[in-house]
N, C-alpha and C positions, 0 to 999 in steps of 0.2 A: 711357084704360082701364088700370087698374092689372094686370099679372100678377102672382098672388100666389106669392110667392118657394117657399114647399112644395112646388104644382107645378109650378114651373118643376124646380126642383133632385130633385125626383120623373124628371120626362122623364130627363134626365138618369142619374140611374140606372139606368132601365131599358134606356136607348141603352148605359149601357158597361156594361150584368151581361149584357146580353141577351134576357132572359128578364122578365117582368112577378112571377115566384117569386122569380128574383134578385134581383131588386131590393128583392123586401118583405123576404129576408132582412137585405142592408143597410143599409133602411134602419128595421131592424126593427120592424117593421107587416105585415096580413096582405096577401098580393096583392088582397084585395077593394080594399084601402083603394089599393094603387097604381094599379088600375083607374078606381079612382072618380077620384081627381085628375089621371089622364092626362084621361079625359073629361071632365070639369070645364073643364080649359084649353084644349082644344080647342071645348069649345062656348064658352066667351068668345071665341076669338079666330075663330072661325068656320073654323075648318080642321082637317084631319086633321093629324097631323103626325107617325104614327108608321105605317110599314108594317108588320100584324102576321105576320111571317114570322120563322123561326128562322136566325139570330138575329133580333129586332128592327131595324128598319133606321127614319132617320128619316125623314120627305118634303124636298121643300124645302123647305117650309116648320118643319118640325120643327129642321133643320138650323140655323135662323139662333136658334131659342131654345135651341137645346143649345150651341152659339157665344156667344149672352149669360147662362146658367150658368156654364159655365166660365171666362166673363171674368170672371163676378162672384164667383167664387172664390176666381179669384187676388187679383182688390182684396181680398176678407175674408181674404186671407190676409197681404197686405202690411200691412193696418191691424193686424191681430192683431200682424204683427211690429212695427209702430212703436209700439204700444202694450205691449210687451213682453209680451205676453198668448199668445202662442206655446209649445205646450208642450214639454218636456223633449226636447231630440234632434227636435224637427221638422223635416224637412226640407224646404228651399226648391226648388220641382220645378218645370222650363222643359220642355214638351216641343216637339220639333221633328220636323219633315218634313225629309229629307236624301237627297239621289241617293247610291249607292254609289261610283262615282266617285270623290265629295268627301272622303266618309267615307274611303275608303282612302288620302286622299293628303293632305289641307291640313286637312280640318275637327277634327281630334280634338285637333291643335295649340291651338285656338283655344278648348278647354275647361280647358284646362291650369292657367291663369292667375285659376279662380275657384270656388275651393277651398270658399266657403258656400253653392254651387249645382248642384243635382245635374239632370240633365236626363234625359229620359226622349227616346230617339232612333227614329225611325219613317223603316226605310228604305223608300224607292218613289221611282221613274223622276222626274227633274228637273221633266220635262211634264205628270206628275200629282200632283206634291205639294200644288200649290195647292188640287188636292181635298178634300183632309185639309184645310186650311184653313177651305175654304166647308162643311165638314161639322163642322166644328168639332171636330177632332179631337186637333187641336196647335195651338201658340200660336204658332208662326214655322215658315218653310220654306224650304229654298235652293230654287229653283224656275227655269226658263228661261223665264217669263210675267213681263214689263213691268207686264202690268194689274193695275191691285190687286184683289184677293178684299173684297168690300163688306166697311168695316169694320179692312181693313187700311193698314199704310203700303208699300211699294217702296223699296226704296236701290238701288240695282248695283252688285254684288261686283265681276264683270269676266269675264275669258272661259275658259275649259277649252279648251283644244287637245288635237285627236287627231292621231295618227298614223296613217299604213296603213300595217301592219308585216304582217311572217312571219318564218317562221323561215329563215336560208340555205337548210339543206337545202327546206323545201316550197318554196321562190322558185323554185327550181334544177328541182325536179319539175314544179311544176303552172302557172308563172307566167309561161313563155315565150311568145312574142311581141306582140302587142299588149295593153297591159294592160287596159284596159275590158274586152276579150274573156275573158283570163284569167280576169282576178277573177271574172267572171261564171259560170264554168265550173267554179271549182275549190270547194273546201270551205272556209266559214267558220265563227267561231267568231261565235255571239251571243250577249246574254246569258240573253233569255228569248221566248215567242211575242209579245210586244209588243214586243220590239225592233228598230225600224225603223233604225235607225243604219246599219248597213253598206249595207243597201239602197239608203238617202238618197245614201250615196257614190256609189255604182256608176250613182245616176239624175242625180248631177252629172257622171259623166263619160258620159253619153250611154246607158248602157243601164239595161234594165228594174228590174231588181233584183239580188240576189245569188244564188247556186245554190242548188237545194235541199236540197243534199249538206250538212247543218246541224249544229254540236254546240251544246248548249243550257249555258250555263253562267251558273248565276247568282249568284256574288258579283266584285265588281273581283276581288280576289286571283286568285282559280281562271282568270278570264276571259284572264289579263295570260298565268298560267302555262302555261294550254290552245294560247297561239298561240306562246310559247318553245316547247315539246313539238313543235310542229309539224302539231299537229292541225287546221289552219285557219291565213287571214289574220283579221284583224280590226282593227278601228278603236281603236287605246290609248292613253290619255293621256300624253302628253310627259313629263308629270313620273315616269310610270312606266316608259314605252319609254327613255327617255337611256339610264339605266345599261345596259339590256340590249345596247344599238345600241353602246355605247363597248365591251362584252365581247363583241362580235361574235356574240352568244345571237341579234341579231333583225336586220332588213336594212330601211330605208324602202324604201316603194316607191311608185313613179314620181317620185324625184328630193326633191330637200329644197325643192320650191316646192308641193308637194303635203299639205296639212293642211284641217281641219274645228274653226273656232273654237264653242262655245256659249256664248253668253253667259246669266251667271247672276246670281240678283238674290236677295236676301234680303223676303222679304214676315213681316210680322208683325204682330199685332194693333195697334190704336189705344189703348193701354193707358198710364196711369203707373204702372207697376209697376217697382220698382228692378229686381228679379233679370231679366227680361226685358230690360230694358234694359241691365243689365250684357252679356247673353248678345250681344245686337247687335252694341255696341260691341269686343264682343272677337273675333265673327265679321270682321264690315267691314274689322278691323283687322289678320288675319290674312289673310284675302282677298286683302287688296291688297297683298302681296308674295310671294304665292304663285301668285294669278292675272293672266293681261295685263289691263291698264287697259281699263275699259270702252271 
């Protein structure tokens, strides 16, 4: 059964404008006409594939043809480029899924080096990027999921190391005597209400969770700078807690055998697409001298 490419790249539209008006503006035609070819392909393919809500949202099913749009995109876009059929100042666009973490510390390095490719960056939490993947949202994702997203490949980057850090002075206040009890008790920084990281620690060293005493911070940077301040412990990556620890800004804590590796993996479409591929190759490559060996 053939999909006819109009609505397919129709869905499409009205998944990234939102609206079924948005979309007829884009793709200028009347919303009747966007209506008709969303339902058109939908009765060929016997399925709903769009939830009509504001915004727009896809099903799952919708999901994996708004994922073969966009891949077929970028292929008409790579042919257009090898056929030099590309017009004036086009540019070549990657986008990605990426933890904030990365972004703040190793990943920006790795865009440095490719200067004809401009990528479009979608930050969200490492354990949900691959969403954006299976929604079709991006074309590659740093992710802490092994399994591929259907469709896609897996490589492993390698691992992120945290630290339990504070600040001297809070260590000195809130942090004396047994530490699972401590930590438990005192006030942490997280980044957001989905953030389960510190919790996760506190339930490896035997207790429930972290206190409710919360401050909510959510970029890397502000996150790093909220537990120098003093406003909380919190869990920081290595590559950003060193310097603080060598200028005596932060203190580990419970001893230098005490860390939280995440291992992280690059997932990205099944595509031969050069820019995508460049984009890889120059992750992978950055990766693995800035993160531990898988």
């Amino acid at each position: 059964m053939e999909l006819p490419l109009d609505q397919v790249r129709t869905l499409l539209a009205v998944v990234d404008e939102g609206t079924f008006d948005a979309a007829a503006v884009v793709l200028h035609v009347t919303p009747s006409a966007v209506s008709q070819r969303v339902k058109a392909l939908e009765q060929r393919t016997g399925r709903v594939l769009l939830q009509r809500t504001k915004p727009v949202r896809p099903t799952e099913s919708g999901e994996v043809l708004v994922r073969f749009a966009r891949q077929l995109a970028r292929l008409e876009r790579d042919a257009r480029g090898e056929l030099g059929m590309s017009g004036a100042g086009e540019p070549t666009r990657v986008s990605v899924a990426v933890n904030a973490d990365s972004l703040a510390t190793w990943f920006l390095e790795a865009l440095t080096g490719l200067p004809d490719v401009f990528v479009e960056l979608r930050r969200e939490d490492e354990e949900h990027t691959a969403a954006l993947l299976r929604e079709g949202l991006v074309m590659a994702a740093v992710t802490s999921s092994p399994d591929a997203v259907p469709g896609c490949s897996v490589r492993a980057l390698g691992r992120m190391r945290y630290l339990p850090v504070a600040a001297p002075a809070f260590a000195a206040a809130h942090l004396t005597g047994p530490l699972p009890d401590a930590l438990a008790a005192a006030p942490v920084i997280v980044f957001d209400r989905v953030d389960d990281f510190q919790d996760a620690f506190l339930r490896r060293l035997g207790r429930d969770g972290a206190s409710s005493l919360r401050h909510y911070v959510p970029t890397s940077e502000g996150f790093v700078e909220a537990v120098t301040a003093g406003l909380g412990w919190g869990m920081v990556p290595q590559a950003q807690a060193e310097p603080r620890l060598r200028e005596g800004r932060l203190v580990r804590l419970g001893g230098p055998g005490l860390w939280v590796d995440t291992p992280l993996y690059w997932q990205q479409w099944k595509l031969d697409s050069p820019a995508l591929g460049a984009v890889a190759e120059a992750v992978v490559r950055t990766a693995g001298g800035a993160l531990r060996r898988p």
